[in-house]
Backbone as CSV, one residue per row, in Angstrom:
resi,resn,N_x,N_y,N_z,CA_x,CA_y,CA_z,C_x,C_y,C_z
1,UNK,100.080,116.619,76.537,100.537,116.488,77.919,101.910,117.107,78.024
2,UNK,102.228,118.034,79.008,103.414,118.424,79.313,104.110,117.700,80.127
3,UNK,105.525,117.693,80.169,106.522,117.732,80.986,107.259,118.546,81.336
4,UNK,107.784,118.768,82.865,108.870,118.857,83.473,109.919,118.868,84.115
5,UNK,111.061,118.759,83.985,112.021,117.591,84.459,112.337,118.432,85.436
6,UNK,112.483,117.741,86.483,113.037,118.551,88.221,114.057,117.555,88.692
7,UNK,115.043,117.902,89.809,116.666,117.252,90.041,115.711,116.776,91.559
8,UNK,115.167,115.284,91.764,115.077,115.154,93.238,116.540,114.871,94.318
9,UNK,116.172,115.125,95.299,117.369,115.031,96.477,117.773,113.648,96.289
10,UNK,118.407,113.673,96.034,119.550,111.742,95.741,121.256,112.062,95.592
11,UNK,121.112,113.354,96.574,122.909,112.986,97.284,123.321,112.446,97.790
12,UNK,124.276,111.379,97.821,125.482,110.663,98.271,125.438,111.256,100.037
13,UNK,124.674,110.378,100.562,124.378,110.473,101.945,123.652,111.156,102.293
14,UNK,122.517,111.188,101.921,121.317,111.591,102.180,120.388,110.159,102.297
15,UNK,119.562,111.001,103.975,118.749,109.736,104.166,117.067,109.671,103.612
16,UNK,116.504,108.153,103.511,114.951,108.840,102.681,114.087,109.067,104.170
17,UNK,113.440,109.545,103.638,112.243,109.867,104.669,110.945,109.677,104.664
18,UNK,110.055,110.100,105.028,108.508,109.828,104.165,107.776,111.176,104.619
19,UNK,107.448,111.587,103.692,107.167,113.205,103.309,105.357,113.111,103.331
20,UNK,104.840,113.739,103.740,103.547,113.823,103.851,103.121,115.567,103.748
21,UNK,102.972,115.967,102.391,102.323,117.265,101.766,100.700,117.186,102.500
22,UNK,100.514,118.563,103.131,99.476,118.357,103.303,99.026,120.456,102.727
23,UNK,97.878,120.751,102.919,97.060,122.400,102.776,96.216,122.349,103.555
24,UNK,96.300,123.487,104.370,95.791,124.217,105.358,93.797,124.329,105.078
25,UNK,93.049,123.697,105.993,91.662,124.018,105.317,91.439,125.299,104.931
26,UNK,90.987,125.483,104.248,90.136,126.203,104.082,89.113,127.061,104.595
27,UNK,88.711,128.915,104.913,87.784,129.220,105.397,86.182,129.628,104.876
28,UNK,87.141,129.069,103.103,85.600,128.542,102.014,85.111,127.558,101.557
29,UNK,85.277,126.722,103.097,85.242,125.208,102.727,83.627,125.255,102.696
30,UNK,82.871,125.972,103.245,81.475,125.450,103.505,80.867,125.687,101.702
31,UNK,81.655,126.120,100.995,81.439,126.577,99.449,82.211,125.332,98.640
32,UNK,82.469,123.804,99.362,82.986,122.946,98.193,82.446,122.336,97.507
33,UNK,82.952,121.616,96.487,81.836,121.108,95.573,81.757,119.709,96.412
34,UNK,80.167,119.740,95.371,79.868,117.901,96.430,78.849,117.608,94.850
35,UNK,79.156,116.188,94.962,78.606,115.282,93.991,77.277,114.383,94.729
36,UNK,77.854,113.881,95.705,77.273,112.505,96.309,76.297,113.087,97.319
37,UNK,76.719,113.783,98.293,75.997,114.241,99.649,75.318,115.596,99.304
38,UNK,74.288,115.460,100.262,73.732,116.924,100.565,74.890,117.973,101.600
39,UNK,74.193,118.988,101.036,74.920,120.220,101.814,74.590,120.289,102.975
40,UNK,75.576,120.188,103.851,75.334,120.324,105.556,76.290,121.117,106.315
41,UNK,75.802,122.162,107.309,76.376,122.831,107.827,77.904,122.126,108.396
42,UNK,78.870,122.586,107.845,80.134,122.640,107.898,81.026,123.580,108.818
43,UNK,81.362,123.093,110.453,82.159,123.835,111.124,83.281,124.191,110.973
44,UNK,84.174,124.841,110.140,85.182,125.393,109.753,86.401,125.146,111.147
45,UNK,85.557,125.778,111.867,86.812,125.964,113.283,87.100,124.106,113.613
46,UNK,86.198,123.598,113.613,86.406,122.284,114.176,87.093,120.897,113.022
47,UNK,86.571,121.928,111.722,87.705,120.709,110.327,89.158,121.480,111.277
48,UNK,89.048,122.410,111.036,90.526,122.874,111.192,91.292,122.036,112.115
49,UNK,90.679,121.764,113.457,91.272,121.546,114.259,91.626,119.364,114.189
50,UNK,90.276,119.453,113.894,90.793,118.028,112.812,91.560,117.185,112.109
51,UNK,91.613,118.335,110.742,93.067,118.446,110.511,94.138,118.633,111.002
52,UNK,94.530,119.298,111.981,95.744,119.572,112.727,96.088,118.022,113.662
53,UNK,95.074,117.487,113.995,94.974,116.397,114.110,95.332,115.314,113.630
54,UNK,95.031,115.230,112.664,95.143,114.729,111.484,96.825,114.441,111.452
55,UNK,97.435,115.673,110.857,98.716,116.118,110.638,99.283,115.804,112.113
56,UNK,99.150,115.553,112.872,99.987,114.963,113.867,100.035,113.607,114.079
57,UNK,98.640,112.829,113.548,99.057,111.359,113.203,99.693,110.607,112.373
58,UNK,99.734,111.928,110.983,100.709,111.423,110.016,101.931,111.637,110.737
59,UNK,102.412,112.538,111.459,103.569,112.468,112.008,104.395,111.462,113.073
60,UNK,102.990,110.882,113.471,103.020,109.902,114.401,103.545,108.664,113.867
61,UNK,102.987,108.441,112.791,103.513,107.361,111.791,104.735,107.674,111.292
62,UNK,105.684,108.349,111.568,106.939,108.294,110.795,106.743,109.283,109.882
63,UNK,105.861,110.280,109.762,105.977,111.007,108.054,106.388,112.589,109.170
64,UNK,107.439,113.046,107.722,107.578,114.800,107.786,106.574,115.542,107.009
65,UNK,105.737,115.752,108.098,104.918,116.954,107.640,105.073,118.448,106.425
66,UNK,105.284,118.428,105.724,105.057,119.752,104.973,104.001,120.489,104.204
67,UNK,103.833,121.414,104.735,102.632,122.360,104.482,102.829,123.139,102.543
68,UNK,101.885,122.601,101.954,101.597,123.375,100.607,101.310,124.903,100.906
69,UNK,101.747,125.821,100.706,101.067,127.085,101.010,99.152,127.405,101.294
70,UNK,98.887,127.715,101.451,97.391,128.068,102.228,96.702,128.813,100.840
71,UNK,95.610,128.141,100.605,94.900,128.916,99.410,93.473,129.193,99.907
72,UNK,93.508,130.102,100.591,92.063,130.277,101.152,90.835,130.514,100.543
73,UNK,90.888,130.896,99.345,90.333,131.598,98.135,89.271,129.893,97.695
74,UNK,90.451,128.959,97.599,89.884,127.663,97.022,89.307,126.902,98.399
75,UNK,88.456,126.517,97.907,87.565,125.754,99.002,87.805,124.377,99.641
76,UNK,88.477,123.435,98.272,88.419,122.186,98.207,90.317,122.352,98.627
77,UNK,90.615,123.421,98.644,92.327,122.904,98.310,93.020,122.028,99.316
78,UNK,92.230,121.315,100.759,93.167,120.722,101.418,92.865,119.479,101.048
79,UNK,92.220,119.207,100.182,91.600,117.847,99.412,93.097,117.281,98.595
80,UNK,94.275,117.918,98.921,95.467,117.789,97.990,95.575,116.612,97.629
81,UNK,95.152,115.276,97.731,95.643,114.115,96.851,95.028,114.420,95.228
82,UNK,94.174,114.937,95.216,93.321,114.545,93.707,94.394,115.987,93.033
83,UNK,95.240,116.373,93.611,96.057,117.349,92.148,97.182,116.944,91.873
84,UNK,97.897,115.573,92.534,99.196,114.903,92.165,98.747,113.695,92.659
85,UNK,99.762,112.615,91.898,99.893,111.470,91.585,101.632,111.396,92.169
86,UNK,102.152,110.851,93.225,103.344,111.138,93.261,103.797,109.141,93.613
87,UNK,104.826,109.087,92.611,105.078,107.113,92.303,106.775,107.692,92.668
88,UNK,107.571,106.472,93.175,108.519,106.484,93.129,109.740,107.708,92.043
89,UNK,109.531,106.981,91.075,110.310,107.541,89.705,109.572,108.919,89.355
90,UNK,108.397,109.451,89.541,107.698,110.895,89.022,107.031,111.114,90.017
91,UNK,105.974,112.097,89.757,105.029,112.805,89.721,104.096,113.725,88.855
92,UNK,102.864,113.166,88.612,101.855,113.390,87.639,100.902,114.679,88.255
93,UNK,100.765,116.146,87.524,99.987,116.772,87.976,98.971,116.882,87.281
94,UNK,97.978,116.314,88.040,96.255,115.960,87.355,95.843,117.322,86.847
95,UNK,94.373,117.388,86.465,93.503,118.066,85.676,92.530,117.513,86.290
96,UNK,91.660,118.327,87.626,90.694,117.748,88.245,89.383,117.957,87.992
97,UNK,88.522,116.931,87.590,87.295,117.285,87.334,86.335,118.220,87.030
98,UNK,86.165,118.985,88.608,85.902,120.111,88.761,86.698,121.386,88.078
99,UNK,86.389,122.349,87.188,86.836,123.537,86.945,87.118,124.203,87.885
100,UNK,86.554,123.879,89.250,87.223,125.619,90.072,88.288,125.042,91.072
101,UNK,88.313,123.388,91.066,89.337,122.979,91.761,90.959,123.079,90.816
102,UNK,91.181,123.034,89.662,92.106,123.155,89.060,93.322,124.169,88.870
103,UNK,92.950,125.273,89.436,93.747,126.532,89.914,94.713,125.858,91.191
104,UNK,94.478,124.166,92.146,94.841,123.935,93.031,95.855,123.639,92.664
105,UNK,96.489,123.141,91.704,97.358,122.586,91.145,98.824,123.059,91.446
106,UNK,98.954,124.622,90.962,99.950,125.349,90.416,100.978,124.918,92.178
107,UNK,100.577,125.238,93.004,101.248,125.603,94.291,102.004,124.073,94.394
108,UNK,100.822,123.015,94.256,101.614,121.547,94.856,103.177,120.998,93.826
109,UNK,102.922,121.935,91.940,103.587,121.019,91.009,104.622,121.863,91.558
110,UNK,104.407,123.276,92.408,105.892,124.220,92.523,106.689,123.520,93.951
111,UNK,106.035,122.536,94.580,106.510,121.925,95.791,106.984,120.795,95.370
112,UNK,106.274,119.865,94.865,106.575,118.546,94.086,107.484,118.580,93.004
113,UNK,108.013,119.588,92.441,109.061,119.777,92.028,110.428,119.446,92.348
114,UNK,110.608,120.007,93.690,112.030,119.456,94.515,112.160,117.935,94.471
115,UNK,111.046,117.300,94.513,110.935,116.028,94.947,111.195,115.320,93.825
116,UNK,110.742,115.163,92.655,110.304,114.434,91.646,110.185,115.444,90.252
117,UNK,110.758,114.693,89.091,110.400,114.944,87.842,108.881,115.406,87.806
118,UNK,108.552,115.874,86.798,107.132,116.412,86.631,106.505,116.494,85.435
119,UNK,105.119,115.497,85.334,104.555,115.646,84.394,103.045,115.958,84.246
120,UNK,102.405,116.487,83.592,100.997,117.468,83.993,100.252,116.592,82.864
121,UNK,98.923,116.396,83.079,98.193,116.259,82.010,97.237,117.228,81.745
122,UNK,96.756,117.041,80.417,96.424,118.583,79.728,94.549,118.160,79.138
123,UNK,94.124,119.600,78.934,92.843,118.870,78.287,92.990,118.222,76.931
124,UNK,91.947,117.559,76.704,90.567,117.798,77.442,90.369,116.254,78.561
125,UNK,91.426,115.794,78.945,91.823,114.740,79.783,91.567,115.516,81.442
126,UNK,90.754,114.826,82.030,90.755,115.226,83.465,90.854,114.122,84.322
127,UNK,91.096,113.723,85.275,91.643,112.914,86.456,91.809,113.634,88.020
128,UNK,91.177,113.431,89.166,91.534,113.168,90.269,92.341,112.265,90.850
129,UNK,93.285,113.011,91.494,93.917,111.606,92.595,93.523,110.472,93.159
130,UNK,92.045,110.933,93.896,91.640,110.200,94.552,91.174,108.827,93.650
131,UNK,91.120,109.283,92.613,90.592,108.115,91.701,91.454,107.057,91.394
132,UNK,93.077,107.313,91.761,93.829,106.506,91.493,94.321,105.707,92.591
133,UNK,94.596,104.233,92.771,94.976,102.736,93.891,95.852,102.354,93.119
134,UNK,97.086,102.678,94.013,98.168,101.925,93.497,98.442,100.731,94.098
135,UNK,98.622,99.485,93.634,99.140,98.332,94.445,100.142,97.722,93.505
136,UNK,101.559,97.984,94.369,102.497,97.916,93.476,103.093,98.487,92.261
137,UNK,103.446,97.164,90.981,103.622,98.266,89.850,102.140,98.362,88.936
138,UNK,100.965,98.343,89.827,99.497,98.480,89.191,99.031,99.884,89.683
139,UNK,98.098,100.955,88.085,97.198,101.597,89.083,95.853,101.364,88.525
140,UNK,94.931,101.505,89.750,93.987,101.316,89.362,93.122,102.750,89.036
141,UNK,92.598,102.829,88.125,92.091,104.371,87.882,90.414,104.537,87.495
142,UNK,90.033,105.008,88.705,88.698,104.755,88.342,87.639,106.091,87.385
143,UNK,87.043,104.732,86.772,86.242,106.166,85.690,84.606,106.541,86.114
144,UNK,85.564,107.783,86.408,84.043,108.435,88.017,83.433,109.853,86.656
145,UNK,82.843,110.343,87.875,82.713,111.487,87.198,83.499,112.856,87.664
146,UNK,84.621,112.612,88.105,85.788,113.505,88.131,87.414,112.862,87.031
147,UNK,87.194,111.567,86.413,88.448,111.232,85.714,87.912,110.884,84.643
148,UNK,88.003,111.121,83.315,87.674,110.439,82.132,88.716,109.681,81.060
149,UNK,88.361,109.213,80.298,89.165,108.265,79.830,89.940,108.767,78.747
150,UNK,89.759,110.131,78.581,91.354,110.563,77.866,92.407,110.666,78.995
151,UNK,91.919,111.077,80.232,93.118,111.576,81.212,93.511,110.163,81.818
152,UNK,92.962,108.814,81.462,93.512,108.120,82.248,94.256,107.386,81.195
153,UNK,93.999,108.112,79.670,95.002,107.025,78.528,96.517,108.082,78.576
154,UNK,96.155,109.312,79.117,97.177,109.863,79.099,97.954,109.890,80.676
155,UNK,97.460,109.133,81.453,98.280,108.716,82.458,98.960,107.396,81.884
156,UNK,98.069,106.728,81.249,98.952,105.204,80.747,99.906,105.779,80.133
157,UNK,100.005,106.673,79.258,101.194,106.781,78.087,102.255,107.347,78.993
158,UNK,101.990,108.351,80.072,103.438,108.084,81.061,104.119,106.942,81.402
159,UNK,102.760,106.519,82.477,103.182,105.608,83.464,103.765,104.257,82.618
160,UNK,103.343,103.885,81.549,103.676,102.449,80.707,105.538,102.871,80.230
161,UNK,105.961,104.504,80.491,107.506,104.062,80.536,107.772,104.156,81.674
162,UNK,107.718,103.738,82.484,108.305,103.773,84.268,107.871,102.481,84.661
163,UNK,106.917,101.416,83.585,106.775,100.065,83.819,105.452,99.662,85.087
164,UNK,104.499,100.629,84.929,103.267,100.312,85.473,102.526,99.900,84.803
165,UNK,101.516,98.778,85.054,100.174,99.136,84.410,99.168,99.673,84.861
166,UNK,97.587,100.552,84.028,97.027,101.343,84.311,95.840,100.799,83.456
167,UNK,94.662,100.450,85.107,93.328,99.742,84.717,92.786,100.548,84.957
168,UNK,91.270,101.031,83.954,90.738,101.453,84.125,89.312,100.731,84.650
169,UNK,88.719,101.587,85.848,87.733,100.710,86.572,86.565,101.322,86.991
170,UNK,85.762,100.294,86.401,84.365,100.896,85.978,83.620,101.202,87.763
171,UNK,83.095,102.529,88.126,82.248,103.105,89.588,80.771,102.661,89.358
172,UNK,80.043,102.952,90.602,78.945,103.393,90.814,78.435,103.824,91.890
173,UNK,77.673,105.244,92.085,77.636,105.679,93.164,78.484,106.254,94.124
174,UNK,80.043,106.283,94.051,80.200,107.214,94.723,81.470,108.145,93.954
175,UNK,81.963,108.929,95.077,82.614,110.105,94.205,84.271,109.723,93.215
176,UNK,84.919,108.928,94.372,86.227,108.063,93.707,86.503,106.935,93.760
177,UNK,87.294,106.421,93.090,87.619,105.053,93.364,88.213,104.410,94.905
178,UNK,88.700,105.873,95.537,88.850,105.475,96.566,88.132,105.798,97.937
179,UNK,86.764,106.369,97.611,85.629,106.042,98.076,85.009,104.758,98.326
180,UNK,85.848,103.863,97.201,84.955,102.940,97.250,85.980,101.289,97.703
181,UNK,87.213,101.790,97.743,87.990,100.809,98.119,89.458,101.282,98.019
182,UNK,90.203,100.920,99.421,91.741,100.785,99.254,92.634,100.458,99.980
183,UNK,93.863,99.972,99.791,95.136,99.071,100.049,95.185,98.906,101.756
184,UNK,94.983,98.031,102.154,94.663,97.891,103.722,95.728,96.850,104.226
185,UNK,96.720,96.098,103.309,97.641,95.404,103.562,98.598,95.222,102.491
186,UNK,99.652,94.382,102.668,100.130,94.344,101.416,99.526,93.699,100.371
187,UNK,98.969,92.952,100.134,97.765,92.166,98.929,96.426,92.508,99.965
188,UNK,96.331,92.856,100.774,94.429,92.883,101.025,94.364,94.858,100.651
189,UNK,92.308,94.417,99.822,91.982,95.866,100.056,90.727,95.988,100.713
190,UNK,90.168,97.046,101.161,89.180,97.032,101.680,87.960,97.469,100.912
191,UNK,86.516,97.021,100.650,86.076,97.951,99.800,84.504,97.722,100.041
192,UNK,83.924,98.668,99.520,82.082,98.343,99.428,81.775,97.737,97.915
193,UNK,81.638,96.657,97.903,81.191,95.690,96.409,80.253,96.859,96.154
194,UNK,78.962,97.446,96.260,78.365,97.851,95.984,78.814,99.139,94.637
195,UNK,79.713,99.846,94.893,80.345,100.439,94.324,81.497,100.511,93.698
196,UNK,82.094,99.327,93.582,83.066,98.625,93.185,83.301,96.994,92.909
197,UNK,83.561,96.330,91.870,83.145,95.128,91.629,85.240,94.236,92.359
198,UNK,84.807,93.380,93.134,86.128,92.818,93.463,86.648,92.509,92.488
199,UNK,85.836,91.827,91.640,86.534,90.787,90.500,87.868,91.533,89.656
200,UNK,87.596,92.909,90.055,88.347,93.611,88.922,89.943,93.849,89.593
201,UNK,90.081,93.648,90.948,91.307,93.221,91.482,91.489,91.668,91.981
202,UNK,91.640,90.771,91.025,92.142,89.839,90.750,93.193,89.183,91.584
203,UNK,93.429,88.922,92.348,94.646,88.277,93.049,95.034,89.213,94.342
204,UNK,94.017,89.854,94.649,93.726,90.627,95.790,93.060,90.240,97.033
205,UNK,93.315,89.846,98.082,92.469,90.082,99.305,91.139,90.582,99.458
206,UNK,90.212,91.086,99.681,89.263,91.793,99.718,88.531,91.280,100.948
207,UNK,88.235,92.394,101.750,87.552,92.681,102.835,86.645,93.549,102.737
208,UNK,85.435,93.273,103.155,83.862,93.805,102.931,83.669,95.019,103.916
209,UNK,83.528,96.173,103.650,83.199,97.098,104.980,81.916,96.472,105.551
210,UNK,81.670,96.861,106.494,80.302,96.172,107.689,79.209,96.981,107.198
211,UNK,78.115,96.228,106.674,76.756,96.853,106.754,76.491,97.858,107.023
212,UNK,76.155,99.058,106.714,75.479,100.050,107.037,76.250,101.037,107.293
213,UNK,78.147,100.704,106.738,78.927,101.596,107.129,79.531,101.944,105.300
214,UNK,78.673,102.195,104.219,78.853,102.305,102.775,79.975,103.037,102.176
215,UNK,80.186,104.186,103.125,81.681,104.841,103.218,82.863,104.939,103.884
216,UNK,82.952,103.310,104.552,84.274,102.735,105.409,85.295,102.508,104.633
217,UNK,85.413,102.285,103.335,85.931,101.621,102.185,87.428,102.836,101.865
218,UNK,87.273,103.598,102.759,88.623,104.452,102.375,89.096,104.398,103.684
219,UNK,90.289,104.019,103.499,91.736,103.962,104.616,93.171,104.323,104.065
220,UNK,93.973,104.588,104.733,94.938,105.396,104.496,96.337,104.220,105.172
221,UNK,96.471,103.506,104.774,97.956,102.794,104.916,99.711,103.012,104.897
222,UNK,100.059,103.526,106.069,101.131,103.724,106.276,101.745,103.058,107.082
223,UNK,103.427,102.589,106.332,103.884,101.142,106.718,102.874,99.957,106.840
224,UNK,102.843,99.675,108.479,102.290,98.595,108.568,100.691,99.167,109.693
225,UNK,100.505,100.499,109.396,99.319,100.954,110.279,98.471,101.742,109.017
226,UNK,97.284,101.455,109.499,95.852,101.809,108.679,95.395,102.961,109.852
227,UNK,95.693,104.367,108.818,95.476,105.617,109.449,93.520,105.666,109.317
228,UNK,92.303,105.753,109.920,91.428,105.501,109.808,89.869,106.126,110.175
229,UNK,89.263,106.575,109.845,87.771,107.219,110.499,87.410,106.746,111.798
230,UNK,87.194,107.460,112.643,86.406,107.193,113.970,84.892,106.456,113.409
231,UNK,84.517,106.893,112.186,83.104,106.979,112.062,82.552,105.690,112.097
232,UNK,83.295,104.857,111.572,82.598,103.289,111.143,83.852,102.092,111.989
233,UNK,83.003,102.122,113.553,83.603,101.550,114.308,83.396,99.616,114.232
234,UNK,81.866,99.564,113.331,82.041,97.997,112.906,83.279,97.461,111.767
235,UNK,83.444,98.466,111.195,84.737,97.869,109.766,86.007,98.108,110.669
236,UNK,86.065,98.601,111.585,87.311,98.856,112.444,87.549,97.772,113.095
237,UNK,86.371,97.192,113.741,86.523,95.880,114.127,86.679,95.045,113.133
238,UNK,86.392,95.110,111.681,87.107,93.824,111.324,88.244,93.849,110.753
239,UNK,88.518,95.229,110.410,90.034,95.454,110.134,91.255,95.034,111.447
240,UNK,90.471,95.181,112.715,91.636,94.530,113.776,91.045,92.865,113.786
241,UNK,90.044,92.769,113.586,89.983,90.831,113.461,91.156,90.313,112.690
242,UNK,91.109,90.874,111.226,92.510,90.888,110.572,93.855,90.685,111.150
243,UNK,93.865,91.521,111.990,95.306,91.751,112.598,95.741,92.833,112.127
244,UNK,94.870,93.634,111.224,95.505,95.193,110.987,95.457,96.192,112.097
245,UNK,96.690,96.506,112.561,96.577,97.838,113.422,96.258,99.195,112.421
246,UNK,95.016,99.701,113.527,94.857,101.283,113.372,95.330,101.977,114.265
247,UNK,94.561,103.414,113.519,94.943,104.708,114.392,93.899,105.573,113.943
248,UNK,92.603,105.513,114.746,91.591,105.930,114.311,91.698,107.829,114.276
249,UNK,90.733,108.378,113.482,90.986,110.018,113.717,89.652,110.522,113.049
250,UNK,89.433,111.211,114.023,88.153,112.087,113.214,87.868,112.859,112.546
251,UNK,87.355,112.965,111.497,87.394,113.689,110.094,85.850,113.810,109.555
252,UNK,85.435,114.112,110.863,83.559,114.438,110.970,83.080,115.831,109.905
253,UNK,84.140,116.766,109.783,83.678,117.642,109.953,84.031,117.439,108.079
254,UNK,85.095,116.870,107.819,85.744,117.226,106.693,85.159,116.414,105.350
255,UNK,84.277,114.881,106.121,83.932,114.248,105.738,82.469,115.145,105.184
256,UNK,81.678,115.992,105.548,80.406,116.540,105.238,80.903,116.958,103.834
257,UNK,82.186,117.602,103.370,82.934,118.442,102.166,83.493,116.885,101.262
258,UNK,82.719,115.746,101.275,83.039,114.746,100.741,84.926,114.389,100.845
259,UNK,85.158,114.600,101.712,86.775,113.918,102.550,86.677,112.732,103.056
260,UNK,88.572,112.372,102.905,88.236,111.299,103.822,89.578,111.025,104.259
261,UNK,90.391,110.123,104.845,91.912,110.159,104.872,92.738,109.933,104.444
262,UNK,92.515,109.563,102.867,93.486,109.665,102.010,93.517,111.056,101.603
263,UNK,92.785,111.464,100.961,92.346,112.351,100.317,93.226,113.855,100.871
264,UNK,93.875,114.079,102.252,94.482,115.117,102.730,95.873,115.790,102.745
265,UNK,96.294,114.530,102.219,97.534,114.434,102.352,97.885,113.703,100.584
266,UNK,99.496,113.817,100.459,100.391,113.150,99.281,101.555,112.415,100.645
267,UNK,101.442,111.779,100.284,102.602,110.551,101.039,103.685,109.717,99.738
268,UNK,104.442,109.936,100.688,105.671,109.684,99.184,107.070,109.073,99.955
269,UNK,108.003,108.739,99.497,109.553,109.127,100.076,110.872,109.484,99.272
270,UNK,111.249,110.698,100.139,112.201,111.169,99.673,113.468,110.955,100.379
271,UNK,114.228,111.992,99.723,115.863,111.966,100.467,116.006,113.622,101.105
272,UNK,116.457,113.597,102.080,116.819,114.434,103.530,117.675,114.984,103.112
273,UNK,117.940,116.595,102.395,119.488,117.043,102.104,120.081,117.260,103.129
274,UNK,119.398,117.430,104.715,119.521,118.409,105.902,120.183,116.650,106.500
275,UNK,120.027,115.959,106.501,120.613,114.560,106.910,121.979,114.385,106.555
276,UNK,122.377,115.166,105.103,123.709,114.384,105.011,124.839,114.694,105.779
């Protein structure tokens, strides 16, 4: 596993912010890889506009938008959570599953650089983002068939000096761990048992997505609002029974390319040099 050490913004009056990395779709998205779903005609013009969408609700929430450069070539590249891991103290640049997604990498570790120290994991260790739920100083790392269990012993051997721990958690059926469940409050998560066993978050909340909605189980939590799918309007209702506010958004198009709203974005916080 490599390292590289980068100087983040932490000048003496500089304010933090919350930074939301996002990449431009793709116009070879209808060419991404898919595990779980069948191939279905994919409107390019209408992810796009989605996304842009998208990127204005993260903005809505308090986050500064910044754009990864545009890799049109790669199909999957606005999928940017599964090529960094970005925690307070670092940032981890994965080794993603897929072989032709891994070229995605180079552009985000040259952005995530400014931000955060940098450390890469190497083969024959592979890991997606999406596979990783952080709650607190826990991650949870699920062993799919995009992360295997060298890349997640070589995320422990980072993360165990920065004082995390790192569970590994057994899938079934779908593509990530956070397919299948995530952080919807401060101790509650949301998830489909079916594909994820509760027991294995222990002292957790857990809220059931609604029947017949098997891929509600991914939400996107910023501050105190759950950024969220139009698609599965029964788990929406019980996420506001809760008392969780959303901000629903549609991600119809992006969702066919196995997406979802974590998955688009890196959300982090930094410090503002342009503030001081």
């Amino acid at each position: 596993m490599s390292t590289t050490q980068a100087t983040p913004f932490t000048s003496p009056g500089t304010h933090p912010i919350r930074v939301a990395l996002t990449r431009a779709v793709s116009p070879t998205l209808v060419q991404c890889a898919l595990t779980h779903l069948e191939r279905n005609p994919i409107d390019v013009a209408v992810a796009e506009a989605q996304h842009a969408q998208y990127e204005r609700d993260l903005a809505a929430r308090g986050c500064t938008v910044r754009h990864v450069p545009a890799a049109p070539e790669l199909p999957d590249a606005v999928f940017i959570e599964d090529t960094a891991l970005v925690l307070d103290e670092v940032a981890v640049i994965t080794r993603p599953g897929i072989t032709t997604r891994r070229p995605e990498t180079a552009a985000v570790a040259e952005t995530l650089a400014t931000y955060r120290p940098l450390h890469a994991l190497t083969a024959p260790g592979t890991l997606d983002g999406g596979d990783v739920l952080r709650v607190e100083r826990c991650l949870y790392v699920g062993l799919s068939g995009r992360s295997n269990a060298d890349g997640i012993a070589q995320l422990r051997e980072i993360m165990t000096r920065y004082g995390y721990r790192v569970i590994p958690v057994p899938l079934t059926g779908c593509l990530h761990l956070k397919s299948a469940v995530t952080q919807v409050g401060p101790e509650m998560l949301l998830g489909n048992r079916a594909w994820v066993s509760p027991a294995v978050f222990a002292g957790l909340e857990w809220l059931d997505v609604a029947p017949g909605e098997p891929h509600a189980g991914n939400a996107l939590l910023i501050g105190e609002t759950v950024v969220y799918p139009q698609a599965y309007p029964e788990t929406a209702a019980r996420l506001a029974a809760r008392g969780i506010a959303i901000q629903t958004v549609d991600v119809s198009e992006l969702a066919k390319a196995e997406g979802a709203v974590t998955c688009c974005s890196l959300i982090f916080t930094a410090r503002n040099p342009e503030s001081a």
